[in-house]
C-alpha positions as a Python dict, from the first residue, in 0.01 Angstrom:
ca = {
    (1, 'X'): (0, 0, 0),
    (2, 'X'): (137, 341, -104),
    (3, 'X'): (134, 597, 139),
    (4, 'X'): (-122, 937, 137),
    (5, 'X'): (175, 1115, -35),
    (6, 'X'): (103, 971, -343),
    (7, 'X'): (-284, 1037, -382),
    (8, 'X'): (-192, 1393, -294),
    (9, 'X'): (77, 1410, -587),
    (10, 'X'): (-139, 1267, -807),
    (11, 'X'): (-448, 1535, -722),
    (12, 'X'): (-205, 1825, -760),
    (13, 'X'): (-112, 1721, -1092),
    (14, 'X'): (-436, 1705, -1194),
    (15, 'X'): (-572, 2024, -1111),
    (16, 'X'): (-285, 2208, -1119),
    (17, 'X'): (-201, 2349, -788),
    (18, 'X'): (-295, 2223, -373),
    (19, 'X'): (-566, 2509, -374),
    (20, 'X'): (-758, 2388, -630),
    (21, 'X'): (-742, 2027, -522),
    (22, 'X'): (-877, 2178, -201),
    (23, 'X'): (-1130, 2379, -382),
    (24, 'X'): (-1283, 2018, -503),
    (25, 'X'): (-1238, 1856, -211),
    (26, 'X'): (-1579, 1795, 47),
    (27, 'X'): (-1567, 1890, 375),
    (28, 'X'): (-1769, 1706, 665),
    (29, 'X'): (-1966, 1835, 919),
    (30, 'X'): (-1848, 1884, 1267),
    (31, 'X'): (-1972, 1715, 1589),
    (32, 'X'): (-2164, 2042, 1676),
    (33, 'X'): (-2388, 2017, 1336),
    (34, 'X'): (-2457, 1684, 1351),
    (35, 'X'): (-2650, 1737, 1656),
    (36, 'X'): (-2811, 2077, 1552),
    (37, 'X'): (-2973, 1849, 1307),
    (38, 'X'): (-3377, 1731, 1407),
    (39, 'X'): (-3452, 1351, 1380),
    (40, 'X'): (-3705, 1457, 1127),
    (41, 'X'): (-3419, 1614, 906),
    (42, 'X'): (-3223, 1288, 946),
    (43, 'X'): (-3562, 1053, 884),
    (44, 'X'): (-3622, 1269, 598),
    (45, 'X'): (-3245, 1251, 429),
    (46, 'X'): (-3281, 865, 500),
    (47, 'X'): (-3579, 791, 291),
    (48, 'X'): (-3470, 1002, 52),
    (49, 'X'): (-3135, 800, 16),
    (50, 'X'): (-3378, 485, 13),
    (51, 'X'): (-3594, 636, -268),
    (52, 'X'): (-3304, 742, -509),
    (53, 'X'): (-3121, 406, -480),
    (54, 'X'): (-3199, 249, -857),
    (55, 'X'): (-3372, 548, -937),
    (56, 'X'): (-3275, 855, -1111),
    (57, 'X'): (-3262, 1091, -893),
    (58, 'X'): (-3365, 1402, -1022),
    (59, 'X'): (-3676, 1222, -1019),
    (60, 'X'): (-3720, 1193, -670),
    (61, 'X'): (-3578, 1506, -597),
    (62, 'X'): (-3873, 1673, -763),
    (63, 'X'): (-4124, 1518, -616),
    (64, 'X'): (-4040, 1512, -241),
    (65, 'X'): (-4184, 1815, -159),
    (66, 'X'): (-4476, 1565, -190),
    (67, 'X'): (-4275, 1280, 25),
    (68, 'X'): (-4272, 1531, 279),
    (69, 'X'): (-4601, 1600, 320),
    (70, 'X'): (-4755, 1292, 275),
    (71, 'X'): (-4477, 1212, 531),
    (72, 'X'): (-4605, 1495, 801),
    (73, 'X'): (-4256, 1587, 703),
    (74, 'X'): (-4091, 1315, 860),
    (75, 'X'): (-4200, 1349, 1198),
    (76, 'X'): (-4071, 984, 1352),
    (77, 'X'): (-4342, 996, 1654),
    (78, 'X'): (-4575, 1052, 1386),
    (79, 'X'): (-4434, 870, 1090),
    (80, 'X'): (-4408, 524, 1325),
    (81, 'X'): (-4786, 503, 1426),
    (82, 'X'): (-4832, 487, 1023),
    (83, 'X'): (-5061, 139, 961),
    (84, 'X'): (-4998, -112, 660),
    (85, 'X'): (-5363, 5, 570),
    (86, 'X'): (-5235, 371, 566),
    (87, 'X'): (-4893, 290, 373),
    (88, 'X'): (-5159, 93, 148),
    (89, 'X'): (-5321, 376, 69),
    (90, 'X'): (-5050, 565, -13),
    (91, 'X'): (-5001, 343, -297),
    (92, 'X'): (-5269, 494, -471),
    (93, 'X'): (-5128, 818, -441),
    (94, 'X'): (-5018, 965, -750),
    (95, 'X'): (-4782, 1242, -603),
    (96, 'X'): (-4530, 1031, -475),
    (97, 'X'): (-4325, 688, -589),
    (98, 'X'): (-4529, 390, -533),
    (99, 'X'): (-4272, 117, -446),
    (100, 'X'): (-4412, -71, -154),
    (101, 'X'): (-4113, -198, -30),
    (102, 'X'): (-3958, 179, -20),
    (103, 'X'): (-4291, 281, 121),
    (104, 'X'): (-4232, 63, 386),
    (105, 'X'): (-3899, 137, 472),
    (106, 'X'): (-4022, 486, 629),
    (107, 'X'): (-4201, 402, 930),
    (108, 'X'): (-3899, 145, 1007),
    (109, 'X'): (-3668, 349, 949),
    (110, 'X'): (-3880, 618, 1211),
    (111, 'X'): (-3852, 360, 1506),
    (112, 'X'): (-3442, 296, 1422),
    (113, 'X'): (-3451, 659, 1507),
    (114, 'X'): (-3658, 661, 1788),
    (115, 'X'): (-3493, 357, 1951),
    (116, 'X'): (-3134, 574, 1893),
    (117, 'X'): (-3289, 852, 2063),
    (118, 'X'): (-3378, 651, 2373),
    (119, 'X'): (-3039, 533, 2432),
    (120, 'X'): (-2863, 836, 2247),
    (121, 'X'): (-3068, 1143, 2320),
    (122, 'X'): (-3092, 1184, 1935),
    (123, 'X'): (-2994, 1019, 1587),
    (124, 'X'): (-2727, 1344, 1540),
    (125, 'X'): (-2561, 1288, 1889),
    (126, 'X'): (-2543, 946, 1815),
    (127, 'X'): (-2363, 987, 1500),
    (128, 'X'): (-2087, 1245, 1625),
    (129, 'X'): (-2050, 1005, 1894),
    (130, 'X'): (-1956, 738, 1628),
    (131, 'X'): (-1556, 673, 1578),
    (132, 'X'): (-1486, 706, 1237),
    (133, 'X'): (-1203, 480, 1282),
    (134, 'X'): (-1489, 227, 1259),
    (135, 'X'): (-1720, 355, 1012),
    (136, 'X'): (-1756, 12, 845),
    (137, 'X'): (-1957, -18, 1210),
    (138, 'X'): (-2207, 202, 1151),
    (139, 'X'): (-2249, 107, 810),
    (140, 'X'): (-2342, -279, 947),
    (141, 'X'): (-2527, -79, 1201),
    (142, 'X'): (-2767, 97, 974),
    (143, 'X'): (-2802, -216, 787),
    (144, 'X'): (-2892, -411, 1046),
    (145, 'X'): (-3110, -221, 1231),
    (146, 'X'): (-3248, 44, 945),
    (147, 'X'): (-3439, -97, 629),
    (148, 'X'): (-3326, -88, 302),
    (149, 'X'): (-2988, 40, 433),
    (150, 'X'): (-2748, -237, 264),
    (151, 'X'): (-2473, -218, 43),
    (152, 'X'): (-2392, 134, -64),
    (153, 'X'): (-2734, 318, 84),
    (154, 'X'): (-2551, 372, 426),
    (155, 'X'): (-2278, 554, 381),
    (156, 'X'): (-2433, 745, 97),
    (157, 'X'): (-2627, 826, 369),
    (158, 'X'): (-2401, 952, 574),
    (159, 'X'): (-2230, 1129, 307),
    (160, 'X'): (-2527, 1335, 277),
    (161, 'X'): (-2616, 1366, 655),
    (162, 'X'): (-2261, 1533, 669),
    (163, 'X'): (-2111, 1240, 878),
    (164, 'X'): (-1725, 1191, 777),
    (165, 'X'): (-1689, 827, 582),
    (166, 'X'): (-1532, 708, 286),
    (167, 'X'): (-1761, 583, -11),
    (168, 'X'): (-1701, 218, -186),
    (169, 'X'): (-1759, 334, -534),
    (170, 'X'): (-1654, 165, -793),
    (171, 'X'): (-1322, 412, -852),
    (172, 'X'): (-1252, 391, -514),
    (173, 'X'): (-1286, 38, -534),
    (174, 'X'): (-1082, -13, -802),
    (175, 'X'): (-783, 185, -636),
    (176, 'X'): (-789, -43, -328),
    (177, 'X'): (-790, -305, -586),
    (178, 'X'): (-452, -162, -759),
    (179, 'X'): (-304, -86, -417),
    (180, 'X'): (-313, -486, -306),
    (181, 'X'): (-600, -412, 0),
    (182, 'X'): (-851, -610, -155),
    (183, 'X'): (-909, -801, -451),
    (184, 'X'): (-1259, -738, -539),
    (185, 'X'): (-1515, -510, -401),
    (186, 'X'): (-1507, -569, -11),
    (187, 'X'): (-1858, -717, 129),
    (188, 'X'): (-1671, -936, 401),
    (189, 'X'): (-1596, -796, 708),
    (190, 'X'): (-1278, -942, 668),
    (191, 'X'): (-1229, -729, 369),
    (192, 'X'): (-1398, -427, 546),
    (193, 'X'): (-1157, -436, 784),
    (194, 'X'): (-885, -414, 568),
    (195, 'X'): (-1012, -114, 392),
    (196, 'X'): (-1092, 40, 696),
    (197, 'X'): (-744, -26, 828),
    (198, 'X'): (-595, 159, 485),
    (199, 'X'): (-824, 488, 529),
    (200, 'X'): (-706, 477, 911),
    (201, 'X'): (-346, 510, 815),
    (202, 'X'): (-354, 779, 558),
    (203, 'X'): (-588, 962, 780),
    (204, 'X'): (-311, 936, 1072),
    (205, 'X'): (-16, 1009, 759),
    (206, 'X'): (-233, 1372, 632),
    (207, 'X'): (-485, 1435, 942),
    (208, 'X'): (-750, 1455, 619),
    (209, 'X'): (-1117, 1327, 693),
    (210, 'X'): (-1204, 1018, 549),
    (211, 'X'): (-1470, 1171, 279),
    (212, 'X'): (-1162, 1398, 142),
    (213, 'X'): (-907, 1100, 96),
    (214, 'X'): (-1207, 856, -63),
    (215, 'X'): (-1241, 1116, -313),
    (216, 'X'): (-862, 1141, -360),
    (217, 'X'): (-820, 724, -387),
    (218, 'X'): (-1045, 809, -672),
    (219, 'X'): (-900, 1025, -831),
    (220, 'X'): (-582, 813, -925),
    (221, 'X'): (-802, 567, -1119),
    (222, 'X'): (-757, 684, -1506),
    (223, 'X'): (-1025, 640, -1726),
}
């Protein structure tokens, strides 16, 4: 494995200076706006993520003005009461998606946050509380306990909630790939671990959060 150095090199050669690499570069949030952030906010940005996953998303980006209403914007005391009768029903409802299974997914999804904010006093506290030395964690922690929150929908996720990770796609993938960590894309934990090791040591080599140096590991993949 080649050390952060070399990502860095490579980025600066390709947009011609450190500043503009920077310029490029995303930025999470910090501990102190994750929890400024309402459950509702986070329920909402959840189904969303669940609603765009094999779908284009400028589809569902136009009609969620209409998610959130039907949702009583995302409200997870409210959203959980909703029946299979009433999430029936909104299968008939032409100003939204109807995909039952995604449908589904919301209320679910409401008592995962509920259940966090019990033990947590709320889903943002929760998440700055999370190491990101262990993401992989609370990706297998969404997935298990969330619905519909396998394979890439978590830490896309938290890429949008603001929450520092590092993003499996398939540039990214194929860089670890090239680099000897893995050699295919990593579902074991086994693997996981591995990668997770590898963004934990160029994080401690350049002090860079884990969503700039995924982007980075990308950007040495040619096309």
């Amino acid at each position: 494995m080649r050390d952060f150095q070399w990502m860095l090199e490579y980025g600066i050669n390709r947009f011609g200076s450190l500043a503009a690499l920077d310029a490029r570069l995303p930025m999470p949030a910090s501990a102190a706006e994750l929890i400024a952030v309402p459950d509702d906010r986070y329920l909402s940005l959840i189904a969303l993520r669940v609603f765009r996953a094999g779908l284009r998303h400028s589809v569902v980006d136009a009609k969620w003005p209409n998610f959130e209403d039907v949702f009583w914007h995302f409200d997870p005391d409210k959203v959980v009461l909703m029946s299979a009768e009433h999430i029936e029903r909104l299968m008939q409802d032409t100003r939204i998606i109807r995909h039952l299974g995604k449908l589904k997914s919301v209320p679910r999804n409401a008592q995962m946050l509920l259940d966090i904010r019990q033990e947590h006093g709320g889903f943002g506290r929760f998440l700055a509380q999370w190491p990101e030395q262990d993401i992989v964690g609370l990706w297998r922690y969404l997935a298990k306990q969330g619905y519909q929150l396998g394979g890439l929908s978590a830490p896309r996720f938290l890429r949008m909630a603001g929450k520092d990770t590092f993003v499996l796609s398939d540039d990214v993938v194929a860089a670890l790939v090239a680099q000897n960590i893995v050699t295919k894309r990593p579902t074991s934990q086994r693997d996981l671990a591995a990668v997770q090791e590898a963004f934990n040591t160029w994080h401690k080599q350049s002090g860079r959060p884990l969503c700039q140096l995924s982007m980075l590991l990308a950007l040495t993949v040619n096309h």
